[in-house]
C-alpha positions as CSV (number, residue, x, y, z in Angstrom):
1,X,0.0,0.0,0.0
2,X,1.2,3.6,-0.9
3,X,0.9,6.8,2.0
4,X,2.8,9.0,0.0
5,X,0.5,12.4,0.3
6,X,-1.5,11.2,2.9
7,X,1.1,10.7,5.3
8,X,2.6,14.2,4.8
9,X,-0.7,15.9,5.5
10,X,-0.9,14.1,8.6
11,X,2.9,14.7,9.6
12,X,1.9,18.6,9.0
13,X,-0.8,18.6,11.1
14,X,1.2,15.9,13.7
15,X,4.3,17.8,13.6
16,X,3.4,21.0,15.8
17,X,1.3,19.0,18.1
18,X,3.7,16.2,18.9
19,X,4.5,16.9,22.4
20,X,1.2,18.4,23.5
21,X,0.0,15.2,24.7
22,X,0.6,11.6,24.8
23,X,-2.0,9.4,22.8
24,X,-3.4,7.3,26.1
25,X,-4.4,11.0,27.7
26,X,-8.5,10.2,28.2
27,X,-10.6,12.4,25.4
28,X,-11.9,14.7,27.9
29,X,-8.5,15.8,29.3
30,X,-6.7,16.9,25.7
31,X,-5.6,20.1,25.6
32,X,-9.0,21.0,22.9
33,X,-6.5,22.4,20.0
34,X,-4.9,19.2,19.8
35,X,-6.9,16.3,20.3
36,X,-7.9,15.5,16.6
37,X,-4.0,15.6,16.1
38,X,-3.6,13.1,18.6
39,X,-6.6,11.0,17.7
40,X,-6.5,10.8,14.3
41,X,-3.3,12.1,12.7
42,X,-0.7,10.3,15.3
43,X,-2.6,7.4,15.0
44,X,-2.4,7.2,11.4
45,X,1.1,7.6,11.3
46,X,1.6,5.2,13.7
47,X,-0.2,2.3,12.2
48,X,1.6,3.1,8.6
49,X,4.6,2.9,11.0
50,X,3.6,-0.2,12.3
51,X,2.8,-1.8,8.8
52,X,6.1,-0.7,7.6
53,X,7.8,-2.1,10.2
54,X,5.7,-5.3,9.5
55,X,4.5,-5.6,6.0
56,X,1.3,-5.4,4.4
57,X,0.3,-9.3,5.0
58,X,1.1,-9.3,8.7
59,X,-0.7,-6.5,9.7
60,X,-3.7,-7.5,7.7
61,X,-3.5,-10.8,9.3
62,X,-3.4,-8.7,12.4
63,X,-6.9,-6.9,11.3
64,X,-8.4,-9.5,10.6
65,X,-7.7,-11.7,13.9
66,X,-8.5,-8.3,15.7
67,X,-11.8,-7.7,13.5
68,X,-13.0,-11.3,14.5
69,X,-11.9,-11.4,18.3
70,X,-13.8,-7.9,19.1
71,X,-16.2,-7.4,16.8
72,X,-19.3,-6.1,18.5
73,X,-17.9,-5.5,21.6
74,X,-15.9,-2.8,24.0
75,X,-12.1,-3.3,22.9
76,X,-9.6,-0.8,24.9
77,X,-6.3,0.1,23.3
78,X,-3.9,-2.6,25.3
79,X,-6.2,-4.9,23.4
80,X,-5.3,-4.0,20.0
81,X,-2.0,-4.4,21.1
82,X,-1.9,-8.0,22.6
83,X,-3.3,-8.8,19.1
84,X,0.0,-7.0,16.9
85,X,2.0,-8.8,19.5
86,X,0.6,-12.5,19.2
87,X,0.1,-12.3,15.5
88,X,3.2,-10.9,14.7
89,X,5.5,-13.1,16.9
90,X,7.2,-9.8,18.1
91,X,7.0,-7.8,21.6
92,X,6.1,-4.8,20.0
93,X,5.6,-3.1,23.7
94,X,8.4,-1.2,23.2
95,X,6.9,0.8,20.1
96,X,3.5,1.1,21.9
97,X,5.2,2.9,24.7
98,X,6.5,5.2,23.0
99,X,4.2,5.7,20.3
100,X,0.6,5.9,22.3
101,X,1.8,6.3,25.7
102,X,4.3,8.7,25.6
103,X,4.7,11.9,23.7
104,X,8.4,11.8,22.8
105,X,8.9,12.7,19.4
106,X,11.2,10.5,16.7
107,X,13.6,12.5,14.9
108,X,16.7,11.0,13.3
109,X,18.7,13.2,10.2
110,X,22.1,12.9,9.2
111,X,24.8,14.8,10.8
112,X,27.6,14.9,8.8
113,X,29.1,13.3,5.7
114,X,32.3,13.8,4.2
115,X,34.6,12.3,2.3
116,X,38.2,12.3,2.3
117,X,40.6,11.7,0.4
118,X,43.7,9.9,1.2
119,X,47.6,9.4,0.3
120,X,46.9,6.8,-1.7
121,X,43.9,7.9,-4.0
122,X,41.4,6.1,-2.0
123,X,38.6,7.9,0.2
124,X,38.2,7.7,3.8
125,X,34.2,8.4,4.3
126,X,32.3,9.5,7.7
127,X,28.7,9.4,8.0
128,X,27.3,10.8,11.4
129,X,23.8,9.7,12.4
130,X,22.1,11.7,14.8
131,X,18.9,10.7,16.9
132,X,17.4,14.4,17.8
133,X,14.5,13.2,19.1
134,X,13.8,11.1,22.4
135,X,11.9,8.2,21.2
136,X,14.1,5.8,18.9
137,X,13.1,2.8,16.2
138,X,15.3,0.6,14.3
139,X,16.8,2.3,11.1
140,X,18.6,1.7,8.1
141,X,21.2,4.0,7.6
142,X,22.3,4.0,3.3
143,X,25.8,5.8,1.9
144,X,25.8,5.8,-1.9
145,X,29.2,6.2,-3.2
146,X,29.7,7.6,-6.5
147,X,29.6,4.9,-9.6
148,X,26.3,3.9,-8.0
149,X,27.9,1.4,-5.0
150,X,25.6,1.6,-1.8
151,X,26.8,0.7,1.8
152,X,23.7,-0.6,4.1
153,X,23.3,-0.5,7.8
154,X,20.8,-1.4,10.4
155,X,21.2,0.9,13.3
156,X,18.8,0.2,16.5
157,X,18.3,3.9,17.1
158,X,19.1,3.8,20.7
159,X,22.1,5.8,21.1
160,X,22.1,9.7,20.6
161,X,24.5,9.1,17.7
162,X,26.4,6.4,15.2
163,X,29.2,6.8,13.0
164,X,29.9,4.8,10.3
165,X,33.8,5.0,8.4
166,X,34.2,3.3,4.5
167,X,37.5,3.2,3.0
168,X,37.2,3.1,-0.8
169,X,37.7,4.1,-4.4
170,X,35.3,6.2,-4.9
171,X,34.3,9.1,-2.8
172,X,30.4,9.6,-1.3
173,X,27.8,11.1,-3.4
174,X,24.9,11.2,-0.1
175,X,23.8,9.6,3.3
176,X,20.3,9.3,4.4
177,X,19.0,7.5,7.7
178,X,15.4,5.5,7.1
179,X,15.6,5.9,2.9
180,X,12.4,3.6,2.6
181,X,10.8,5.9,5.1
182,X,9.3,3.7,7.1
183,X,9.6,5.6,10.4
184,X,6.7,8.2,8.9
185,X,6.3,9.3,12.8
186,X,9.7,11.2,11.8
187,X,8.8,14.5,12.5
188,X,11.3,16.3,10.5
189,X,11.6,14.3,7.4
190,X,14.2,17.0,5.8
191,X,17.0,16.7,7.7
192,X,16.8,13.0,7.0
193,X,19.5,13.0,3.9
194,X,22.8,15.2,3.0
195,X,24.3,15.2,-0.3
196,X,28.2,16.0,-1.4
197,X,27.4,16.3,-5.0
198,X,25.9,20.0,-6.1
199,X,22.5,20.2,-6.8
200,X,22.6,23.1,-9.1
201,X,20.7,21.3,-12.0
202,X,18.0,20.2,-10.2
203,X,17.4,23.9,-8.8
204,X,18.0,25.6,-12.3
205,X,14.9,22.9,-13.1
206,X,12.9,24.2,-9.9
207,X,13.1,28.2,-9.9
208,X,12.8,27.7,-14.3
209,X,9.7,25.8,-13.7
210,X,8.0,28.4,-11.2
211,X,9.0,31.0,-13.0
212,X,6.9,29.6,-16.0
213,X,3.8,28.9,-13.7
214,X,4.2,32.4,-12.3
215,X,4.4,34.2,-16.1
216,X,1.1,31.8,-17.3
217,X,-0.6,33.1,-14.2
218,X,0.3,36.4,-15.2
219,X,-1.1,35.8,-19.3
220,X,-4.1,34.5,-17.9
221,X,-4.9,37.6,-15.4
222,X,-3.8,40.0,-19.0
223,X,-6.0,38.0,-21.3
224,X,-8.9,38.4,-19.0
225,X,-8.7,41.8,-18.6
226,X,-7.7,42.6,-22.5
């Protein structure tokens, strides 16, 4: 299943709400600005999270077994979990604390990349992976390297940073931490990826393409008017 647009409107109206409250806060004690963040956008987020983190097949095995085990009653949140948990085979507790009964943020970017070159014509590059936030997840953590080679890493998210040294041919074109994007509770997707190659094409392409929306806006309003 695809989130792509949804997920950012929900991260926009998530993102400035985030700490307000945590998600197992009764209804009738949310601060009233923010309780349809909580209710509907974190949860959202959360579940595409979850289904991620899972796949599509388990959680819809874990809908389904939910759907059938509740259906027409009174379920609470805590059951909803037990269910992930069972079907899945994993403790997911962890994520449910942090996720519905806390209000930590996540918020991992990259730090720093560089590459350098040594003595010897090879590179020597440092990525630096920085967990901003205080609720962590599992990430992957992908260098490319120029020529198209990628270096992969699974980084458990705990520790306030990671760094990562290569030693090769080519030098680093980018970093990024959580590529796929499966952590979509990351409240500030943008600092998420650095690049070391200049970008000046792709924002030639960008300001020449506004430029032309801006000049048929401005034909239209003349030809109206004419």
């Amino acid at each position: 299943m695809t989130f792509g647009r949804y997920d950012n409107d929900r991260i926009t109206g998530y993102r400035d709400n985030a700490e307000a409250d945590n998600q197992s806060t009764p209804t009738w004690r949310y601060w009233p600005s923010t309780a349809s963040f909580m209710s509907y956008n974190k949860t959202a987020l959360w579940l595409h999270t979850l289904e991620n983190h899972l796949g599509w097949p388990t959680l819809q095995k874990v809908l389904a077994a939910y759907f059938e085990r509740w259906k027409f009653r009174h379920p609470r949140p805590g059951d909803f979990f037990a269910v992930v948990n069972e079907v899945s085979g994993q403790d997911l507790t962890w994520f449910f604390d942090q996720a519905h009964r806390s209000s930590n943020v996540f918020d991992y970017a990259i730090q720093d990349v560089r590459s350098d070159r040594l003595p010897g014509g090879s590179y020597r590059t440092t990525v630096v992976v920085r967990r901003h936030g205080e609720a962590t997840f599992p990430v992957e953590v992908l260098t490319t390297f120029a020529g198209g080679a990628e270096a992969k890493e699974r980084w458990d998210g705990t520790d306030r940073r990671v760094i990562y040294e290569y030693e090769r041919p080519e030098r680093a074109t980018s970093a990024a931490v959580d590529p796929r994007r499966v952590l979509v509770l990351d409240a500030n997707y943008t600092n998420n990826s650095r690049s070391l190659a200049p970008q000046t094409a792709e924002a030639s392409l960008k300001w020449a393409l506004s430029w032309m929306v801006w000049l048929q806006q401005l034909m239209l309003s003349y030809g109206f008017f004419a």
